[in-house]
MDAnalysis code that builds the backbone (N, CA, C; Angstrom):
import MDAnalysis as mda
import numpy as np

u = mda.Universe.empty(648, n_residues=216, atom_resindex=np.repeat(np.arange(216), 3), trajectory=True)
u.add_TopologyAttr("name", ["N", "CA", "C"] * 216)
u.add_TopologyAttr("resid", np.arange(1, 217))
u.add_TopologyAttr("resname", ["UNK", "UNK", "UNK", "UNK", "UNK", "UNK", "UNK", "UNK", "UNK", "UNK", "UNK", "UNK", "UNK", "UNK", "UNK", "UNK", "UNK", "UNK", "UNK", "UNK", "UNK", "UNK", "UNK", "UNK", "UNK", "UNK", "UNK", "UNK", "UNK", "UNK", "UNK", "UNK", "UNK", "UNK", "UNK", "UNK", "UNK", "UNK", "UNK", "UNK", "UNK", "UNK", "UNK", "UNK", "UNK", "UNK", "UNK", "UNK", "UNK", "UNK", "UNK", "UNK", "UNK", "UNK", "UNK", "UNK", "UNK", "UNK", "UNK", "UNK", "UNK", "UNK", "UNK", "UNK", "UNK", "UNK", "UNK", "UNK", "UNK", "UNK", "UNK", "UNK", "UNK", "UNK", "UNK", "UNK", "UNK", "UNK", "UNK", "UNK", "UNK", "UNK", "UNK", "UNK", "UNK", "UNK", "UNK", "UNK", "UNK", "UNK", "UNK", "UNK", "UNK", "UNK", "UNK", "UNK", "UNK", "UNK", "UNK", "UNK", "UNK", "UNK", "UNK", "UNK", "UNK", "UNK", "UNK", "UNK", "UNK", "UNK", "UNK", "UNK", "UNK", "UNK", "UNK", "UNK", "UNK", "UNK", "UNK", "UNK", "UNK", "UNK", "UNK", "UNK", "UNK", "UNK", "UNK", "UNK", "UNK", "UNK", "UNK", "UNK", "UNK", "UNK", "UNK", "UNK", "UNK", "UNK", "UNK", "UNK", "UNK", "UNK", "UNK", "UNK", "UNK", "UNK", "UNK", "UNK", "UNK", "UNK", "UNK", "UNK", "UNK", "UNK", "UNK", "UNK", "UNK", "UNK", "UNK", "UNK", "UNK", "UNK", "UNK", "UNK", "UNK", "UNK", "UNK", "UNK", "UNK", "UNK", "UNK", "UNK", "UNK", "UNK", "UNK", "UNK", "UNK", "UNK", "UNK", "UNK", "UNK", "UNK", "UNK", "UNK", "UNK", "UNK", "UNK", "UNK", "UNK", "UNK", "UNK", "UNK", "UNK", "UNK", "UNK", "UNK", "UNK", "UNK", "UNK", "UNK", "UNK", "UNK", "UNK", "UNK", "UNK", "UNK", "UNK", "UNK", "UNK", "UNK", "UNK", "UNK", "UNK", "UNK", "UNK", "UNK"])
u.atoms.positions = np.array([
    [-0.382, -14.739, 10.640],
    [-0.663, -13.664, 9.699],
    [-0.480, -14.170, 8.268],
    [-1.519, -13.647, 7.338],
    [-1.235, -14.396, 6.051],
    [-0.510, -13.677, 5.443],
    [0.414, -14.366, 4.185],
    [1.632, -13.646, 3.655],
    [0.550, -13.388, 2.555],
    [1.703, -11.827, 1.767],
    [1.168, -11.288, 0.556],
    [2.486, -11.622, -0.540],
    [2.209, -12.508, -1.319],
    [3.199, -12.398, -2.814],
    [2.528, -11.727, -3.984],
    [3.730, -10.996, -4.546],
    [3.581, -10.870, -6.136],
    [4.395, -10.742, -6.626],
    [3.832, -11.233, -8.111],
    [5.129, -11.788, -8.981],
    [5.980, -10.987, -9.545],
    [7.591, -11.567, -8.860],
    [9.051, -10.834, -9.060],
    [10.213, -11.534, -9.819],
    [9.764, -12.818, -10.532],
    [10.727, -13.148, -10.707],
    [11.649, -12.679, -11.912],
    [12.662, -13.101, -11.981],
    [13.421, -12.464, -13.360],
    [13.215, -12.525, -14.565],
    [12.849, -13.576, -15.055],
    [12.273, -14.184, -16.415],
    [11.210, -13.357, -17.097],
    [10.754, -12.657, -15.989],
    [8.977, -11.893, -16.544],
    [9.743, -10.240, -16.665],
    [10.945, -10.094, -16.791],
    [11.195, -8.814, -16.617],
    [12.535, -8.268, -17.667],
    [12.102, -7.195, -18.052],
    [13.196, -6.866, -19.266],
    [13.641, -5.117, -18.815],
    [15.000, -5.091, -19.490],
    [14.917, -3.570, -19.111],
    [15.321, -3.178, -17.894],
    [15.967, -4.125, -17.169],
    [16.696, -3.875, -15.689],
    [17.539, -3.318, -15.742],
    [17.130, -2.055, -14.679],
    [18.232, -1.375, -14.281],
    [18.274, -1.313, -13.161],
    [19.551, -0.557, -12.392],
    [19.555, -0.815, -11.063],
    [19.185, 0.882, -10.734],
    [18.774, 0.631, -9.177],
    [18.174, 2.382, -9.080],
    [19.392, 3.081, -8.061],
    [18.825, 3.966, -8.618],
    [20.645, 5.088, -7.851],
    [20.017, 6.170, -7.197],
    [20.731, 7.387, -6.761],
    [20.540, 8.073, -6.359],
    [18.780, 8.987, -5.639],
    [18.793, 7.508, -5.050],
    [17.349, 7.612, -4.455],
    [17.036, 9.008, -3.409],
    [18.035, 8.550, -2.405],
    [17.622, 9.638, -1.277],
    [17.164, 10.982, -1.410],
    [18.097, 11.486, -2.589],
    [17.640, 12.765, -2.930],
    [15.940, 13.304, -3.416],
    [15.816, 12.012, -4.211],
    [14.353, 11.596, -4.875],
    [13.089, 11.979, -3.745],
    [13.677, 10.752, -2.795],
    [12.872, 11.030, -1.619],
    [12.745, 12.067, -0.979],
    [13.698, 12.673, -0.535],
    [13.655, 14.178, 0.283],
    [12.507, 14.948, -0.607],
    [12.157, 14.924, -1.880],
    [11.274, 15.630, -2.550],
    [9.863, 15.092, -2.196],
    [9.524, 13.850, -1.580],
    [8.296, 13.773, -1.048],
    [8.223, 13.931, 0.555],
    [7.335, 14.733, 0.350],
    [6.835, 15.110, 1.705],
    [5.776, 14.241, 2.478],
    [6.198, 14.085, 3.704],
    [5.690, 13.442, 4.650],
    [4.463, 13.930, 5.406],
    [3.203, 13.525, 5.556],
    [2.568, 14.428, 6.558],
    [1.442, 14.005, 7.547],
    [0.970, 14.530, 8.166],
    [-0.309, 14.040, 8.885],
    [-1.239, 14.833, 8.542],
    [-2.789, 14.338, 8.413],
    [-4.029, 14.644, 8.472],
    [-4.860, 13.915, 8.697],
    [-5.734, 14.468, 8.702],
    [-7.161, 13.892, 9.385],
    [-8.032, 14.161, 7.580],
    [-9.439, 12.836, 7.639],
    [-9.428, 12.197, 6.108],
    [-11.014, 13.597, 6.465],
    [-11.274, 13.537, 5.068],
    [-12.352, 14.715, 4.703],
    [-13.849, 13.678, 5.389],
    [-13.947, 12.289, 5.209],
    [-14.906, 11.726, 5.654],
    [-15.092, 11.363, 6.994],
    [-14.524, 11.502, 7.881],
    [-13.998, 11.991, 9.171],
    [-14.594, 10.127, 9.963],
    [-13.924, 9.175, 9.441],
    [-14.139, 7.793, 9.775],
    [-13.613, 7.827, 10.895],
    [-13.750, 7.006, 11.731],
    [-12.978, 6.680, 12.938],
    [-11.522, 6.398, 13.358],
    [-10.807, 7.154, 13.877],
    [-9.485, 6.581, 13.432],
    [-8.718, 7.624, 12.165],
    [-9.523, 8.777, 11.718],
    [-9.613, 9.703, 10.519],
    [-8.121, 10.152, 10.698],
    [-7.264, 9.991, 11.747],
    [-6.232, 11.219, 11.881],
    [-5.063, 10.805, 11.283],
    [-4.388, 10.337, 10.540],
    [-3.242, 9.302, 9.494],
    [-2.069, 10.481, 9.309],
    [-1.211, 9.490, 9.566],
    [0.772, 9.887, 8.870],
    [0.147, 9.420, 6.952],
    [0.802, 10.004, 6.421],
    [1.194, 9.148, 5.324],
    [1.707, 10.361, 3.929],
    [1.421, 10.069, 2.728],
    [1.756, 10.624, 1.563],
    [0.408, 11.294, 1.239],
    [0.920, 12.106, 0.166],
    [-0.284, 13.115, -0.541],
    [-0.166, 12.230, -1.839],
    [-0.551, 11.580, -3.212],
    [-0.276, 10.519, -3.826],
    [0.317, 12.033, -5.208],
    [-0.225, 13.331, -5.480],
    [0.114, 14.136, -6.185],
    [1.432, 14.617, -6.059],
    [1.554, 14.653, -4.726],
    [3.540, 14.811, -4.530],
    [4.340, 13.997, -5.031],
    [3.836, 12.224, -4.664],
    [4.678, 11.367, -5.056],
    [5.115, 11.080, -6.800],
    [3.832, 11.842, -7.376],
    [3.630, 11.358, -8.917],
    [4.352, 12.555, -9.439],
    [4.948, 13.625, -8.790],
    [5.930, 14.413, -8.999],
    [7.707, 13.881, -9.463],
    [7.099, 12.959, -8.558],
    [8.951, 12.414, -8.098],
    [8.855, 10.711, -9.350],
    [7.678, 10.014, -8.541],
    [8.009, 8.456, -9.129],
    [6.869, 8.468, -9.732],
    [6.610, 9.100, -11.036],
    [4.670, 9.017, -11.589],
    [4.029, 7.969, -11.311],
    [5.233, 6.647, -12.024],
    [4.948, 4.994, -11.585],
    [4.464, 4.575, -10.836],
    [4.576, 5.105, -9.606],
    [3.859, 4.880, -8.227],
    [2.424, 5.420, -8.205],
    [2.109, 5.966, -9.007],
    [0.653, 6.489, -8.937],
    [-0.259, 6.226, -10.304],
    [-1.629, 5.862, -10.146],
    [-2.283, 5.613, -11.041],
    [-3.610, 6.664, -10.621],
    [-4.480, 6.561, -11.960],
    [-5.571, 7.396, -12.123],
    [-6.528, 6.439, -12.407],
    [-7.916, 6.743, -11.785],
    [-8.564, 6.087, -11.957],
    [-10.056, 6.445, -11.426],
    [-11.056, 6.064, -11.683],
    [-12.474, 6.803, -11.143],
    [-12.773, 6.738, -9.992],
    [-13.221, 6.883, -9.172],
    [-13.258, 6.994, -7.946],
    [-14.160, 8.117, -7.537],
    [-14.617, 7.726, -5.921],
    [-15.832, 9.162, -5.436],
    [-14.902, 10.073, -3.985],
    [-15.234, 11.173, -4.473],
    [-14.345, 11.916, -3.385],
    [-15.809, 12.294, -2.744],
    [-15.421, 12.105, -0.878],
    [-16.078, 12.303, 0.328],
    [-16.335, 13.827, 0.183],
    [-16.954, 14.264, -0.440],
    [-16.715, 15.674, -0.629],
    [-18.252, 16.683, 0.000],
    [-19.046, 15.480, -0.149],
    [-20.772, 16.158, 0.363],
    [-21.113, 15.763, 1.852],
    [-20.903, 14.253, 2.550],
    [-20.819, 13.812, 3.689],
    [-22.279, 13.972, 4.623],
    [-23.465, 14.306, 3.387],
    [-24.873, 14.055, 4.551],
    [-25.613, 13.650, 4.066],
    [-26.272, 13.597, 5.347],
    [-27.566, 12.793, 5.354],
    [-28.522, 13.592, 4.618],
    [-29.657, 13.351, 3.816],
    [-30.515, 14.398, 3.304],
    [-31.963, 13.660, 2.890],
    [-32.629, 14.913, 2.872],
    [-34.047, 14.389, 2.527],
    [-34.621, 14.227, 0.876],
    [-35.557, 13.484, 0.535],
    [-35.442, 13.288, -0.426],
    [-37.462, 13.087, -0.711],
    [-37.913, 13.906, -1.812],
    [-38.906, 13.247, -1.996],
    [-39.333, 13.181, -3.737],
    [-40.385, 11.383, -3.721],
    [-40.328, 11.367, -5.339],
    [-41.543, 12.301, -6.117],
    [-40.847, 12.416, -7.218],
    [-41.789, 13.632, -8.020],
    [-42.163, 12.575, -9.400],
    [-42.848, 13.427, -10.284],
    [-43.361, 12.662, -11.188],
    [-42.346, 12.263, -12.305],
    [-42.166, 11.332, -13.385],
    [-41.456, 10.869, -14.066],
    [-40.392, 9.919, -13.105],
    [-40.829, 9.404, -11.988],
    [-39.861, 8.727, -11.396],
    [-38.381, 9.450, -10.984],
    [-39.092, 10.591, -10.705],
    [-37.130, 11.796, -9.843],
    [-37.559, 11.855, -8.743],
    [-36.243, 11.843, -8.461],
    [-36.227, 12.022, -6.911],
    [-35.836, 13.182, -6.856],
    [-36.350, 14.051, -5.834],
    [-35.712, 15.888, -5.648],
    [-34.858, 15.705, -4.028],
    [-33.772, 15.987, -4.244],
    [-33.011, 15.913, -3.010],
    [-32.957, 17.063, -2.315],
    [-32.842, 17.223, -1.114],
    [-32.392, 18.754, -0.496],
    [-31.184, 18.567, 0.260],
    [-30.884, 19.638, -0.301],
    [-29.169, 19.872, 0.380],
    [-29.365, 20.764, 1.889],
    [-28.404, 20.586, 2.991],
    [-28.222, 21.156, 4.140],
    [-27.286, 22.344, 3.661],
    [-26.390, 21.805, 3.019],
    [-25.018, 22.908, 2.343],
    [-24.854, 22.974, 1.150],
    [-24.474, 24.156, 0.990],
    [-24.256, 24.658, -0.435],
    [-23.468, 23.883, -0.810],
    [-23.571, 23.298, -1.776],
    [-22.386, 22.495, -2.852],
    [-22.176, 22.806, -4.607],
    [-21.009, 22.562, -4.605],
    [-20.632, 22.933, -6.158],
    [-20.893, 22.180, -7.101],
    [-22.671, 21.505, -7.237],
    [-23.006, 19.895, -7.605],
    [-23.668, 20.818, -9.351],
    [-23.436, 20.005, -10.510],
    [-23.678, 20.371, -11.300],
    [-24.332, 19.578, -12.443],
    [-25.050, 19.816, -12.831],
    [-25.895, 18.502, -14.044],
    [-24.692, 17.726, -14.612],
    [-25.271, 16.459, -14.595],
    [-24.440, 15.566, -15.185],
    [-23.209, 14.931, -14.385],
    [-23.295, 15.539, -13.114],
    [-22.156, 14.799, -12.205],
    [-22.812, 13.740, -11.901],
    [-22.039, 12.673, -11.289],
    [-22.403, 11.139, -10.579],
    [-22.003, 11.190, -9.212],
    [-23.264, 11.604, -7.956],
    [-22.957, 11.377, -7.127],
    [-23.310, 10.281, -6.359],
    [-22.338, 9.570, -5.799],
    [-22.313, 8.117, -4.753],
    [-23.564, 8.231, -3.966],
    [-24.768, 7.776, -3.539],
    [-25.643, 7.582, -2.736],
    [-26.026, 6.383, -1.594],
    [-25.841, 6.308, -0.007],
    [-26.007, 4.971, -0.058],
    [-26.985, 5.280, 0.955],
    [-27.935, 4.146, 0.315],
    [-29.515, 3.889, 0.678],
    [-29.562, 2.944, 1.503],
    [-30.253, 3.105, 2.723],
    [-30.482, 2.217, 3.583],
    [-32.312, 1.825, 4.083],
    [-32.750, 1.150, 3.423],
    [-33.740, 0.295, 3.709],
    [-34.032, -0.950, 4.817],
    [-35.444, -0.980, 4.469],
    [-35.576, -2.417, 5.639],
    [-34.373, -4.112, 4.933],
    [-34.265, -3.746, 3.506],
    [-33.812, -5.319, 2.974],
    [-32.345, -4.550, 3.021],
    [-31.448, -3.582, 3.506],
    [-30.823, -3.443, 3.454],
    [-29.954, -2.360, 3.396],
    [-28.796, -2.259, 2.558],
    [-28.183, -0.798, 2.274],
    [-27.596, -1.280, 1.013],
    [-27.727, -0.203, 0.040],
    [-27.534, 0.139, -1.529],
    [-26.384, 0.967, -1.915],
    [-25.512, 0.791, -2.532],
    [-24.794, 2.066, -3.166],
    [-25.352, 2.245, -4.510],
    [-25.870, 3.485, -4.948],
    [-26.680, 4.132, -5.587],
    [-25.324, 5.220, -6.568],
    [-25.010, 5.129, -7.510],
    [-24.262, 5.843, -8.446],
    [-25.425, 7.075, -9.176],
    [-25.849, 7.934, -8.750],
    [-27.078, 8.707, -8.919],
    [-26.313, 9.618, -10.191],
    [-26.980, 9.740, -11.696],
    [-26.617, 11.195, -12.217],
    [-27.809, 12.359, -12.149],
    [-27.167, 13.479, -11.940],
    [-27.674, 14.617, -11.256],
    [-28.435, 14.976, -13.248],
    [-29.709, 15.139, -12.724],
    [-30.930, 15.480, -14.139],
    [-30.599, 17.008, -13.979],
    [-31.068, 17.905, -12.923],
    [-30.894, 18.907, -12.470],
    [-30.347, 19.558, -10.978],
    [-29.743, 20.782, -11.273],
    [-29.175, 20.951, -9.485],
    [-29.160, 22.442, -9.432],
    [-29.283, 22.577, -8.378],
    [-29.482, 24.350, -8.112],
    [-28.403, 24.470, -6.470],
    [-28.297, 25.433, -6.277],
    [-27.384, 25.489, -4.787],
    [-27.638, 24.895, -3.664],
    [-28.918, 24.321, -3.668],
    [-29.535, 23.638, -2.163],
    [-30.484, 22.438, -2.591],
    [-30.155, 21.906, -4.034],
    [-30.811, 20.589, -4.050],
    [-30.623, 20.209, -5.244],
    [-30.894, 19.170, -5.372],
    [-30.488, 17.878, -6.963],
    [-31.564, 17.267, -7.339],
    [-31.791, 16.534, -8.397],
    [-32.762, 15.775, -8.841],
    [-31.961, 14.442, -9.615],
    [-32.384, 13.399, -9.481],
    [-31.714, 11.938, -10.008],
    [-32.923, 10.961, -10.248],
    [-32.602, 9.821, -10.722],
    [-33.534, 9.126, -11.312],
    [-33.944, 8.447, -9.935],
    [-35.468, 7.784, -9.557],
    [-35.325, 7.077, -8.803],
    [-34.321, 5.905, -8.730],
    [-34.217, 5.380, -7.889],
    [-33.388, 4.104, -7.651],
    [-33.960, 2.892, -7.387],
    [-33.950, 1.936, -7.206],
    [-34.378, 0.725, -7.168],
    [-35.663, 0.207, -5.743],
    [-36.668, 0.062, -5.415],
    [-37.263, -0.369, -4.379],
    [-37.457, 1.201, -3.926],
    [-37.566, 2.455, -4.529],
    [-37.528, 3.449, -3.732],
    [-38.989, 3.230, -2.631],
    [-38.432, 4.228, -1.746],
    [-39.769, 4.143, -0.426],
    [-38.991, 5.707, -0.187],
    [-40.360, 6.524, 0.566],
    [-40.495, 7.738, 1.382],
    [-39.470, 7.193, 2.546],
    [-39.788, 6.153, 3.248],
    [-38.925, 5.647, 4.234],
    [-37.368, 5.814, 4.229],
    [-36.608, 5.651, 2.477],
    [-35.541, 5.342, 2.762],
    [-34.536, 6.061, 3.443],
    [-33.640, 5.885, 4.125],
    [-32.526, 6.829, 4.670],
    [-31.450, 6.530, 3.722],
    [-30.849, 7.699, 3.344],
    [-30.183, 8.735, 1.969],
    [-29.136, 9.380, 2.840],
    [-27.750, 8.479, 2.616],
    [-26.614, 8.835, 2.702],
    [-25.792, 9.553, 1.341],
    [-25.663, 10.888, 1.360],
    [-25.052, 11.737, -0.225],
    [-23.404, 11.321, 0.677],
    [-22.631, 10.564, -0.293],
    [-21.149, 10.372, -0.048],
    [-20.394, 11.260, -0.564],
    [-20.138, 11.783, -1.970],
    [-19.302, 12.228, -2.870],
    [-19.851, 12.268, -4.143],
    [-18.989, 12.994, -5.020],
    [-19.033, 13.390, -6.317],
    [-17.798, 12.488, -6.965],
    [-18.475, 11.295, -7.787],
    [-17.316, 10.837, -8.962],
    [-16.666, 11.723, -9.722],
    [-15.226, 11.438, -9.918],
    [-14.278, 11.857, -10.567],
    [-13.158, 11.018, -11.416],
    [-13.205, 11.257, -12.260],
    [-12.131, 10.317, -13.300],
    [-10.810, 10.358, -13.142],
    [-9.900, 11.407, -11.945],
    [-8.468, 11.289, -11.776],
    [-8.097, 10.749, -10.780],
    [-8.977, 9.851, -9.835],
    [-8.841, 9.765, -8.412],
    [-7.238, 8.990, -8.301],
    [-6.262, 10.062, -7.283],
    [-5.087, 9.545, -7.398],
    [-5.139, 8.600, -6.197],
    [-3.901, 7.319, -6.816],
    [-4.025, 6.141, -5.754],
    [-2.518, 5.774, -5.987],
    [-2.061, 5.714, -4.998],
    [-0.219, 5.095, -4.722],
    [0.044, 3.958, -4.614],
    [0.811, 3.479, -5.319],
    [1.168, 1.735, -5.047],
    [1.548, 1.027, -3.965],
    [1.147, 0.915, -2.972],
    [2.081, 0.838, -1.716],
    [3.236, 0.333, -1.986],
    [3.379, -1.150, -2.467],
    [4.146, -2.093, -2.953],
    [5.298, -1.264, -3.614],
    [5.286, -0.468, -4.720],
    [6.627, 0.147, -4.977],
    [6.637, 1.255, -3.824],
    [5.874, 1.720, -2.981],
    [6.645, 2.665, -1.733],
    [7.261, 1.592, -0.861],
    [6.668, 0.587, -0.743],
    [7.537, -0.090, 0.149],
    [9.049, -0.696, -0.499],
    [9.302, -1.103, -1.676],
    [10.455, -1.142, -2.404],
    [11.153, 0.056, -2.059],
    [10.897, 1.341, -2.629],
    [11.301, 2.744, -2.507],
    [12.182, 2.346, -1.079],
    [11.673, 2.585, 0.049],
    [11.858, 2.283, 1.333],
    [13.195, 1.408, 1.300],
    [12.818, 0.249, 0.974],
    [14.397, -0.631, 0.780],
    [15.529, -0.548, -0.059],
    [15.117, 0.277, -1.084],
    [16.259, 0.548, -1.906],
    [16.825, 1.525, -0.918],
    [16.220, 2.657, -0.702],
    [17.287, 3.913, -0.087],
    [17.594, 3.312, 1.561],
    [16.889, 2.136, 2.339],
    [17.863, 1.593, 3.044],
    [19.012, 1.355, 2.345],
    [18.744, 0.725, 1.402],
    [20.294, -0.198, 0.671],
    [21.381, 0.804, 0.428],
    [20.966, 2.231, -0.301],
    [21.707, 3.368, -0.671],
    [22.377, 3.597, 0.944],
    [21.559, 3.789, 1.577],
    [22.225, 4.486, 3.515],
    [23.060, 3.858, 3.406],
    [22.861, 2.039, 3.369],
    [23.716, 1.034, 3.912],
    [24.986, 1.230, 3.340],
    [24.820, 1.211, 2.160],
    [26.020, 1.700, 1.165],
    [27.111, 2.981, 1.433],
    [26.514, 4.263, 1.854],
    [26.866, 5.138, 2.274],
    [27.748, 5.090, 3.443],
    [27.114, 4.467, 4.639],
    [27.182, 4.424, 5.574],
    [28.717, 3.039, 5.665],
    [28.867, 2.456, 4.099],
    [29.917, 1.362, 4.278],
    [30.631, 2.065, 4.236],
    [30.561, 3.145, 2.622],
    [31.563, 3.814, 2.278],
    [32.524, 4.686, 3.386],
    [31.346, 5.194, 4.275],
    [32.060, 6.065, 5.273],
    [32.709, 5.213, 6.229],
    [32.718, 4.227, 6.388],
    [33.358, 3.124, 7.715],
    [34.458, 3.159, 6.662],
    [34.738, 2.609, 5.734],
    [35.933, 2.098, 5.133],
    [36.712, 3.498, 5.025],
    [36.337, 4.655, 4.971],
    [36.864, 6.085, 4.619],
    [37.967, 6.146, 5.851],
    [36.735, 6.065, 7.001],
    [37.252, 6.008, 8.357],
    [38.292, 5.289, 8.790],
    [38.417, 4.243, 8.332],
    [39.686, 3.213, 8.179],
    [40.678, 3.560, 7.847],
    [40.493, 4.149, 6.568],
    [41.785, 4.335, 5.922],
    [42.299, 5.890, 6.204],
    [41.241, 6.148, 6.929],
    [42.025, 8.008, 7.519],
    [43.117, 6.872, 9.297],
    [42.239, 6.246, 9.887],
    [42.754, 5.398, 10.686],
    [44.414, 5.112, 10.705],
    [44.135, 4.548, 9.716],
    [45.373, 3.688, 9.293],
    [46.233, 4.910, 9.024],
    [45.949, 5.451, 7.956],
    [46.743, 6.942, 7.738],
    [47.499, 7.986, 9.153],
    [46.494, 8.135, 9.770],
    [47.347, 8.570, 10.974],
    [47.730, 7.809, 11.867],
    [47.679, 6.837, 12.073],
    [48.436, 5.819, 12.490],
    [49.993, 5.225, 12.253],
    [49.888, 5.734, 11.005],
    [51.070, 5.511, 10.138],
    [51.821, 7.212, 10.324],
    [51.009, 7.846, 10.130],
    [51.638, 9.942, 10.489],
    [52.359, 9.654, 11.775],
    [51.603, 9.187, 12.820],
    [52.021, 9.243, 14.271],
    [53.425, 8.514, 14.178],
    [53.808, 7.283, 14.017],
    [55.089, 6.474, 13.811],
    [55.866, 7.599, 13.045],
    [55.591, 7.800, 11.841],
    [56.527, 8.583, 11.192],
    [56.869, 9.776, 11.480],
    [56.057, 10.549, 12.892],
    [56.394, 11.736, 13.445],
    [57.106, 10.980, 14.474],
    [56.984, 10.198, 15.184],
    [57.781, 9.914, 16.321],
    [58.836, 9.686, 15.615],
    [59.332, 8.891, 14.441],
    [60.730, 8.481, 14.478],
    [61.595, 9.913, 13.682],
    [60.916, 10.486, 13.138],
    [61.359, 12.082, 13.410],
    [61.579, 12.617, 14.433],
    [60.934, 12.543, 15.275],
    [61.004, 13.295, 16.771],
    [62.490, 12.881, 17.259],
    [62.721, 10.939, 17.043],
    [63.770, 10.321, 17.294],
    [65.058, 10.750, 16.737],
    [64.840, 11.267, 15.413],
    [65.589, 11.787, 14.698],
    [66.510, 12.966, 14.793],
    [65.169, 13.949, 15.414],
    [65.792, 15.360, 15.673],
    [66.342, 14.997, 17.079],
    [65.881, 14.546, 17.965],
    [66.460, 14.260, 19.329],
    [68.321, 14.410, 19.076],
    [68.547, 13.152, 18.104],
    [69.383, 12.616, 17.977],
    [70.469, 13.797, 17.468],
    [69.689, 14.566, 16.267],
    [70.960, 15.183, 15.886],
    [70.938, 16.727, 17.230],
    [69.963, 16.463, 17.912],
    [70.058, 17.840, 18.802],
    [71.660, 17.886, 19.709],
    [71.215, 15.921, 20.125],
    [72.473, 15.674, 20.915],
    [73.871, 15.881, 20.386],
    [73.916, 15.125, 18.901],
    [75.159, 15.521, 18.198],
    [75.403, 17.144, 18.304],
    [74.577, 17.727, 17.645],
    [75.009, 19.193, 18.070],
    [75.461, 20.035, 19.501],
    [74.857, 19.422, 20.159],
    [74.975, 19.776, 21.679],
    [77.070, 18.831, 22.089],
    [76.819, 17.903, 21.415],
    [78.112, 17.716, 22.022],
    [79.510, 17.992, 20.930],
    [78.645, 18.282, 19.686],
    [80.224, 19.116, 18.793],
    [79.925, 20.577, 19.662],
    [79.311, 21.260, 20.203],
    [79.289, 22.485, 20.314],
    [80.236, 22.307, 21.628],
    [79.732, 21.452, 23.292],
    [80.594, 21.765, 24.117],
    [82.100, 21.264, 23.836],
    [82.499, 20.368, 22.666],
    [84.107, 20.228, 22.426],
    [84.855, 21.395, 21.903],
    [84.018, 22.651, 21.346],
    [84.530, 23.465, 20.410],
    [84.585, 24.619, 21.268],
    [83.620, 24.268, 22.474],
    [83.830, 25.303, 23.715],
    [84.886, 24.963, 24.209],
])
């Protein structure tokens, strides 16, 4: 398996601090399962929502453009004059002039991703510029609608995250062994010092017991 490095060393880094009171941090992100909107194979995933996490560690999350799976068909398409293409929609969508939706074109030389901006759109169809080599033939995959906040999580600091609040447990988990010890030791030490009390009272029970039968 090939290894993954990146660069940690000390020299490149200013401003160290050490991180504390993680666990609590964590309990604020929520864990979950779902199944992905583009319904890929394998669609059904454990993992993070990346908007929860940027609640807790923003750091861990970046913004950035990206196409959300949000349209997911196949559709027909035919060219009109000025070089547009008029698309037809199966489903109503919330598609609006001037959005950029992802297109991927599949031809005889191949398959295209097509960044299409919408000229015009009405509830059941779009219009975009032609695209490159267009043909009546082509098959017209509509993916998504670009968006400029697309949230994305660092794995790399979740996986840090992960080892620090091991380290915090570990820590915890010392503190409480050594606690345990010294409650240990503590009654260990109670028990002796109740027995030689016990020894104690024994002792003066007897003294009393035998000034009492001389005085009888």
């Amino acid at each position: 398996m090939e290894s993954y490095f990146i660069p940690s060393d000390e020299r490149i880094k200013e401003c160290i601090c050490p991180l504390k009171n993680l666990l609590c941090k964590l309990d604020q992100i929520d864990f979950v399962s779902y199944d992905r909107v583009d319904k890929k194979a394998g669609s059904h995933e454990v993992g993070i929502i990346a908007q929860n996490v940027a609640k807790v560690f923003p750091t861990m999350v970046s913004l950035k453009s990206g196409y959300l799976p949000n349209v997911q068909q196949k559709i027909d398409h035919t060219l009109m004059a000025d070089d547009i293409v008029f698309i037809r929609m199966t489903n109503t969508l919330p598609l609006k002039e001037n959005d950029v939706v992802l297109c991927l074109i599949t031809a005889t030389n191949g398959t295209q991703h097509y960044p299409a901006t919408i000229i015009h759109a009405t509830d059941v169809s779009i219009e975009v510029k032609k695209w490159i080599n267009y043909s009546p033939s082509d098959e017209v995959f509509l993916h998504g609608t670009m968006i400029d906040d697309f949230h994305s999580v660092d794995v790399a600091q979740v996986g840090i995250l992960g080892a620090a609040c091991a380290k915090e447990l570990y820590q915890m988990v010392k503190c409480q062994a050594e606690t345990i010890t010294t409650l240990n030791e503590t009654c260990v030490a109670l028990q002796a010092a109740n027995a030689a009390t016990s020894s104690q009272l024994a002792l003066l029970q007897k003294q009393i017991d035998d000034i009492t039968a001389r005085l009888s």
